[in-house]
C-alpha positions in Angstrom: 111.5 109.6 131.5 112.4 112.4 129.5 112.6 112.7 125.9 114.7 114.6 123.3 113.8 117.6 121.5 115.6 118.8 118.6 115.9 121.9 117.0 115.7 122.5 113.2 116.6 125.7 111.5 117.1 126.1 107.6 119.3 128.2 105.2 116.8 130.2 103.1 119.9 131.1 100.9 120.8 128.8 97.9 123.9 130.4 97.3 126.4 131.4 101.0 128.2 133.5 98.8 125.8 135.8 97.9 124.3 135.8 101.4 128.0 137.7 102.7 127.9 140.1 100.3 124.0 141.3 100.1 122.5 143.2 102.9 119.3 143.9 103.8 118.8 146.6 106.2 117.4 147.9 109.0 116.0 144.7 110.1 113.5 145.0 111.9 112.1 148.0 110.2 109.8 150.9 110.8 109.3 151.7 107.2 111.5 150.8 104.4 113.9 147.9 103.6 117.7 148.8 101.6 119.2 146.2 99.9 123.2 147.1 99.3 124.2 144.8 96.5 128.2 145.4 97.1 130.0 145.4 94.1 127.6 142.0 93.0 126.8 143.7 89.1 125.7 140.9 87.9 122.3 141.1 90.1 121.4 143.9 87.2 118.3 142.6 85.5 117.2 140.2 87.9 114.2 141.0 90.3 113.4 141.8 93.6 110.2 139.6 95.1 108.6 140.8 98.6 106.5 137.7 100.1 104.4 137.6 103.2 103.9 134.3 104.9 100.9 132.9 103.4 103.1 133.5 100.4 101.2 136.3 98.7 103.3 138.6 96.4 103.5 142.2 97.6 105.9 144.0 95.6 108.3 143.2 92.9 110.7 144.9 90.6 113.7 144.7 88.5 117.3 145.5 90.1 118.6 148.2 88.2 121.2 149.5 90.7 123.5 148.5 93.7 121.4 149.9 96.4 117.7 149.5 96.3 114.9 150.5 98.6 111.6 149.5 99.5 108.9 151.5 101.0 107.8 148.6 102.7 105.5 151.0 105.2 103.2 152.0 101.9 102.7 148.6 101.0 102.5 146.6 104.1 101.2 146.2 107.7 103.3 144.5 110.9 105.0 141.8 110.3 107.2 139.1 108.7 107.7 139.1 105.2 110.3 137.5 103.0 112.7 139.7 100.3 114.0 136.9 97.5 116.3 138.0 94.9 115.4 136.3 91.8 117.9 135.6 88.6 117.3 136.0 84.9 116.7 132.1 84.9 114.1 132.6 87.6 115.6 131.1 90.2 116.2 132.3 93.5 119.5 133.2 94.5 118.9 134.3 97.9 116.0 134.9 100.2 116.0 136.9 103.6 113.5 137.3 106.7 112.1 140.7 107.5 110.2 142.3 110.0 108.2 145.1 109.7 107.2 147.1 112.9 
């Protein structure tokens, strides 16, 4: 007899708003990681968090403009890390996936 298998993927965005209208790019990477805010002002003041997946904090900084990049080459070796965006209230608005070649 055979059995059933199912499939679970998860969200890691709290807000699918936000997650239309920021980009994170390339992805996968080489070297560095931009983050195009759009016309999303009100992500001023708030802070970027870069991850890896024991959950180790690698780099972090406040948003001060719409585009924002990360020399994720000079900080980090192959692999999967996670890029949260982080409000005033420390909360996290959004969170993406990226890989690092």
């Amino acid at each position: 007899m055979g059995s059933a298998c199912k499939a679970h993927t998860e969200d890691l965005s709290n807000n699918t708003f936000i997650q239309g209208h920021v980009n994170f790019y390339p992805n996968p990477t080489f070297s560095k990681i931009n983050i195009d805010l759009g016309n999303q002002s009100n992500f001023i003041g708030s802070k970027i968090k870069v991850t890896n997946i024991l959950g180790q904090e690698i780099y972090n900084s406040m948003i001060s403009q719409q585009i924002i990049e990360i020399p994720l080459s000079s900080i980090a070796t192959r692999g999967l890390y996670f890029i949260s965006l982080i409000n005033g209230e420390n909360k996290v608005i959004t969170t993406k996936k990226i890989f690092l070649n």
